[in-house]
Structure formats: C-alpha cells, structure tokens
VEXDREN-2710 file (C-alpha; in Angstrom, 1 decimal):
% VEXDREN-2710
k/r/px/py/pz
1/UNK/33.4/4.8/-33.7
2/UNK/30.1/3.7/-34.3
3/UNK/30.9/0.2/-32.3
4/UNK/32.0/2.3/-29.4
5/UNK/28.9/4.3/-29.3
6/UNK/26.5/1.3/-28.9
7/UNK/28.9/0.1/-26.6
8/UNK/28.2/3.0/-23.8
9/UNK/24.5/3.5/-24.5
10/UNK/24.8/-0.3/-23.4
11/UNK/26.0/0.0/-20.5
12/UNK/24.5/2.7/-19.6
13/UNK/21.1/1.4/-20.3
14/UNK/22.0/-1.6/-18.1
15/UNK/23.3/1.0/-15.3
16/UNK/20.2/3.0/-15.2
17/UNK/18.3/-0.6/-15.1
18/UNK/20.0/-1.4/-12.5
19/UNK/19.7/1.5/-10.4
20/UNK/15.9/1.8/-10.8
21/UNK/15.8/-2.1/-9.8
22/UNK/17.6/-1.6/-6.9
23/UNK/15.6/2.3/-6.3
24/UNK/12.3/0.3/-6.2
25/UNK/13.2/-3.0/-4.1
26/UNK/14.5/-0.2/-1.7
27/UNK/11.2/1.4/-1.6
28/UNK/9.4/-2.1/-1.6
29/UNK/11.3/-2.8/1.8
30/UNK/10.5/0.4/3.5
31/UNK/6.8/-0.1/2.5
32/UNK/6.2/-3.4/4.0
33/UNK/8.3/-2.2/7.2
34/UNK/5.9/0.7/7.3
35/UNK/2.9/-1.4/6.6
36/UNK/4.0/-4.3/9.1
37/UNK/3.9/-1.5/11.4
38/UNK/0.7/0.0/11.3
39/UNK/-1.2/-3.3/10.6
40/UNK/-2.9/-4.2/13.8
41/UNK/-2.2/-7.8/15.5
42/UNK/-5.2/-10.4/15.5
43/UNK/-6.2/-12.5/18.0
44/UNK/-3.9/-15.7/17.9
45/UNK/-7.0/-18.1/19.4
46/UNK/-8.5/-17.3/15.9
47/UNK/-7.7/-18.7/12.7
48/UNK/-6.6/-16.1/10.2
49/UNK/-8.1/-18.5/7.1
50/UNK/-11.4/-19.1/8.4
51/UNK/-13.6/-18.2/5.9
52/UNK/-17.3/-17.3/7.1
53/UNK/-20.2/-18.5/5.0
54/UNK/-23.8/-17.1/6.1
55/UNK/-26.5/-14.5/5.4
56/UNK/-27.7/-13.1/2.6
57/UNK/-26.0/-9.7/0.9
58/UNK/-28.6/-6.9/0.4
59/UNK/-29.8/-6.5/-3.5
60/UNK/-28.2/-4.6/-5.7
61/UNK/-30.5/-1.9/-6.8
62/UNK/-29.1/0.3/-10.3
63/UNK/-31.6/3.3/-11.4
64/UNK/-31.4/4.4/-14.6
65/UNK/-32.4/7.7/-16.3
66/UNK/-35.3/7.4/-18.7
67/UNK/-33.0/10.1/-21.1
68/UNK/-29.5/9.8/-21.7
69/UNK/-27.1/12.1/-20.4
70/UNK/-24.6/12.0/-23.4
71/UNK/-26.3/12.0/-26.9
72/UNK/-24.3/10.4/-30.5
73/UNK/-25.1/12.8/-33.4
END
C-alpha cells in the first residue's frame, strides 16, 4: 500500500512539474510577442553594437547626516 502511495505522489509531482513548465514557456512566448511588438525599429544604416566612448559622467555627490537616523541601544 505504501509502494502504491509513493507511486501517485510521483507522478503527480512530475504532472504538476510539467504543467507549470509548459504554463510558463506559454507565458514566456506571449511576452516576447508582446515585447517584439511594442519595441520600436532602429535605423538599419546604424550599427546596433556600436558602442560610444566620450565625455565625462557628472560626479557622484552622496550627503550624509551629521546624526544617525536609526540608533543601536
């Protein structure tokens, strides 16, 4: 009896596996169509790899309080 019980929760372990692998590919397909979608098209005359290398980034300025907000007791 025992043998027969491990035998079903097998399978259906494997079942629900199976259907939540196939659920998500599913919904993996439908978001790239809707993604493909709303992505706009580049210009073709321009290559998509090109990396630009130039200027200077502003500074990174952090402030900091001269009291801490949360206190160990």
């Amino acid at each position: 009896m025992r043998g027969l019980t491990l035998l079903i929760a097998t399978i259906l372990t494997f079942g629900y596996g199976f259907a939540a692998q196939a659920a998500m590919t599913v919904d993996r397909a439908e978001t790239f169509r809707r993604v493909a979608r709303a992505v706009e098209t580049g210009d073709p005359t321009v290559d998509a790899n090109h990396i630009w290398y130039g200027g200077m980034l502003a500074p990174v300025t952090v402030e900091a309080t001269a009291q801490p907000k949360c206190t160990l007791t």
